[in-house]
LOLUM-979499 format. One record per residue (C-alpha): x, y, z. Coordinates in steps of 0.1 Angstrom, whole numbers, plus 2048, in hexadecimal, padded with zeros to 3 digits. Example, Ala and Ser with C-alpha at 12.3 -4.5 7.8 and 13.67 -1.06 7.14 Angstrom:
87B7D384E8897F5847
% end
This chain:
B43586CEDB2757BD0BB3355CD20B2553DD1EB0B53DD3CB1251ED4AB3850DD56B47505D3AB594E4D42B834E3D3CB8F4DDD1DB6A4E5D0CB6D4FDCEBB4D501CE6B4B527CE1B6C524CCAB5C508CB9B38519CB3B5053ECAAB60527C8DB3F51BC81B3253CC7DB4F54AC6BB4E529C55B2C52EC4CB30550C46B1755FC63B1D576C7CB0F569C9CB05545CABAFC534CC3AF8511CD7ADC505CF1AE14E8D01AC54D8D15AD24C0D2BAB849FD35ABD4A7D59AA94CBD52AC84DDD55ACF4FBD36AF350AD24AF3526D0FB1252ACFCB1254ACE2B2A55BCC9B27582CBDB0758BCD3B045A5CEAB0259DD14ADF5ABD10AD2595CF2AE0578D05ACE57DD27AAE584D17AAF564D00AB854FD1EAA155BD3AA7F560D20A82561CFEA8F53ECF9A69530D06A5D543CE5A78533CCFA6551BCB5A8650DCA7A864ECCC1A624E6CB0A6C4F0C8AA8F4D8C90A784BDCA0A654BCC82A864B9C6BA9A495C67AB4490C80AD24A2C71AC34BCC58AC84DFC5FAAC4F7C5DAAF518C47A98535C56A93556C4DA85561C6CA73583C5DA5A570C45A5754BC57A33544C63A3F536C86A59553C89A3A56DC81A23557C98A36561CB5A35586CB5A4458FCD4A6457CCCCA67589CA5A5D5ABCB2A6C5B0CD1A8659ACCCA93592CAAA8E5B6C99A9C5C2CBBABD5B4CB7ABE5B3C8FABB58AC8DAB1585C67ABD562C62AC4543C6EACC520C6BACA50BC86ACF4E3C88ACE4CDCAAADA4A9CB5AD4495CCEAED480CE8AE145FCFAAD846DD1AAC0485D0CAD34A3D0AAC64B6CE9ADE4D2CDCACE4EFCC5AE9503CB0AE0524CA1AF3539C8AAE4556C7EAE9575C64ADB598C72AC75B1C5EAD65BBC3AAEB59EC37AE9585C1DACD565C22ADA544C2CAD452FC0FAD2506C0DAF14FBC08AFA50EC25AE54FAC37AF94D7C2AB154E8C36B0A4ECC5CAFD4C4C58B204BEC4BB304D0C6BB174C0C81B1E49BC79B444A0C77B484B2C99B3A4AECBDB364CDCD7B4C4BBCEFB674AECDAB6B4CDCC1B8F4D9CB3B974FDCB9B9850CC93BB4506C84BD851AC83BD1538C70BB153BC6BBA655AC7EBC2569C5FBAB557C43B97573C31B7356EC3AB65563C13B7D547C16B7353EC36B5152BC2AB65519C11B7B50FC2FB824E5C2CB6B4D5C46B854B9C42B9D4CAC54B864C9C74B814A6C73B9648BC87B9546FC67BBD474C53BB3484C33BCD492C1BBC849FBF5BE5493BDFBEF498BBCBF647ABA2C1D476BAFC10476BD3C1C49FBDAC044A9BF8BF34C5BF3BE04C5C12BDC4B2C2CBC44B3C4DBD94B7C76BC9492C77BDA487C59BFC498C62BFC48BC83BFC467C76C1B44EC70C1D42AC5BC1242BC39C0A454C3DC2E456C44C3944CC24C2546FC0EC2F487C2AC5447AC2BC5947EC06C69464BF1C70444C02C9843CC07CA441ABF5CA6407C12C7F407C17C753F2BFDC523EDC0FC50418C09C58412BE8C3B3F8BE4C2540EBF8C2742BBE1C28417BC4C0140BBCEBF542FBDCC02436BB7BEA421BA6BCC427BBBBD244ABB6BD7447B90BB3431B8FBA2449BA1BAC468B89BA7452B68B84446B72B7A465B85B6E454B9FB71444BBFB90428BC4B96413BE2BB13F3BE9BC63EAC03BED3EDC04C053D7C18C1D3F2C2FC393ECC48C213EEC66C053D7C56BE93D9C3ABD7401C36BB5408C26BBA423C0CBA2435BF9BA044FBE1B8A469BCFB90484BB5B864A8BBEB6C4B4BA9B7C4D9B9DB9F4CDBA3BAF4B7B89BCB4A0B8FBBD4A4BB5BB2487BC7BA6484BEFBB746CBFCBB0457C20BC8436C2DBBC428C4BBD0409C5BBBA3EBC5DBBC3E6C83BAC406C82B8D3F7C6BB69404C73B503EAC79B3B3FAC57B5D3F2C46B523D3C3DB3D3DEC20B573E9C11B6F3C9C0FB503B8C01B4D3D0BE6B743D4BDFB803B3BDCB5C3A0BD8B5A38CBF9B3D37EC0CB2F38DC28B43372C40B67375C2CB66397C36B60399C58B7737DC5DB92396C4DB843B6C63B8D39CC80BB1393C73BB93B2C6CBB03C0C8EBC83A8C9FBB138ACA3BC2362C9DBB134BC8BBA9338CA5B99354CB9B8635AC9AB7A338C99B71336CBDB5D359CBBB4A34EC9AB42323CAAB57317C86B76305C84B99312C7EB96301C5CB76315C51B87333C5DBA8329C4AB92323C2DB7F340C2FBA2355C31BB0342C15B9134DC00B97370C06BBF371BFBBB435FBD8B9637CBD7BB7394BDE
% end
């Protein structure tokens, strides 16, 4: 496998990042240019030759009309090409010619993001000639990857999966890339699978990987008796549930949704409330049916804030805070 052409900086895994996306995707070669605002360049590539690399880099990659084609796309939608038959692709002759037929590059599909300095980063994966066309849902895939991962904070692929045979690599979980707790559970709470984020996780997790609770922890007991119930409303409506539970360590956000193909399966994700998203908010309104004001005023208790603070922060009283509190617990 070529090098990437520029320093790769310590701790980066952005060649064994862009290798796992194109064994998830099924594809066998990719790559990643990264164009940073100060003019400098980065090639990183997986599965093509030193040759096809130095050519791309020092000339062919001035031909390229992907930038133009992704420009053209909304930000975050991959672009499906097959680069034999696409009038831009056949526009450029030298590049499909000399280029593209030279080293067997059939397919590709390609997204880009942008970061806040101006650095643009184009991602490539491509299928050579015989293989199989990329098809749409393909494409959703890569968007998926995209939004769930950056280039500089990527996870190596997980234990095991250079043993995973490669038809059962596409249908690989994304979830298990991602850094948000995610676990799928049955109806008596057996996990079935669970993400390194989720297992790395203590407090209300603790109490589904530790098995049944012992009979001192009456708090577990309560805990699993809620999880229960959320997890029975979501399989008997088939559809999403979400509440918050009281734990040891505080209140957790908990939310789950069946798996479409897997019955008595459910997604599950708990996330402590001192951990709430600012977008979280939304939710409490529609859960327990609070005005816009009751809940941020419970975002701010729960992330540690008094009630004076909360007051002082929002020009109110104490009394319109406590009132505004007291409103919520009667919604609860």
């Amino acid at each position: 496998m070529p090098q990437p052409q520029a320093t790769t900086p310590a701790g980066d895994h952005s060649a064994e990042w862009l290798a796992h996306l194109v064994a998830m995707l099924g594809a066998e070669a990719g790559g990643m240019l990264t164009l940073h605002a100060d003019g400098r360049h980065r090639l990183v590539v997986h599965n093509h030759t030193e040759r096809a690399v130095a050519e791309y880099r020092d000339h062919y990659c001035r031909l390229d009309p992907l930038p133009r084609l992704l420009a053209q796309r909304p930000a975050g939608r991959a672009l499906v090409i097959d680069t034999t038959t696409h009038p831009a692709y056949v526009a450029q002759r030298e590049l499909s010619v000399d280029y593209l037929q030279l080293h067997g590059i059939d397919h590709v599909i390609a997204t880009q993001w942008r970061e806040p300095d101006g650095t643009q980063h184009y991602v490539g994966v491509q299928r050579f000639r015989g293989a199989v066309p990329f098809h749409s849902s393909q494409g959703a895939e890569l968007d998926a990857l995209i939004r769930h991962w950056c280039i500089d904070q990527a996870q190596p692929p997980p234990p095991g999966f250079d043993n995973v045979e490669n038809e059962h690599r596409r249908s690989c979980d994304i979830a298990a890339q991602l850094s948000i707790p995610l676990a799928v559970i049955d109806g008596q709470l057996a996990v079935i699978w669970a993400n390194p984020a989720a297992r790395k996780e203590t407090g209300a997790w603790g109490v589904l990987f530790d098995g049944c609770p012992r009979p001192r922890y009456r708090e577990d007991f309560a805990l699993r008796k809620h999880l229960l119930e959320l997890v029975h409303t979501s399989l008997r409506q088939q559809a999403q549930a979400e509440t918050l539970i009281p734990a040891a360590d505080g209140r957790w956000f908990a939310s789950a949704a069946p798996l479409h193909g897997k019955p008595g399966l459910v997604l599950l994700r708990l996330v402590a409330t001192h951990r709430f998203a600012a977008n979280l908010r939304y939710r409490l309104e529609r859960l327990f049916n609070l005005t816009r004001t009751e809940a941020e005023v419970t975002v701010q208790l729960a992330q540690g804030e008094s009630p004076e603070a909360i007051a002082s922060a929002r020009g109110v009283s104490v009394e319109t805070v406590h009132g505004q509190l007291l409103s919520v617990f009667r919604n609860k």
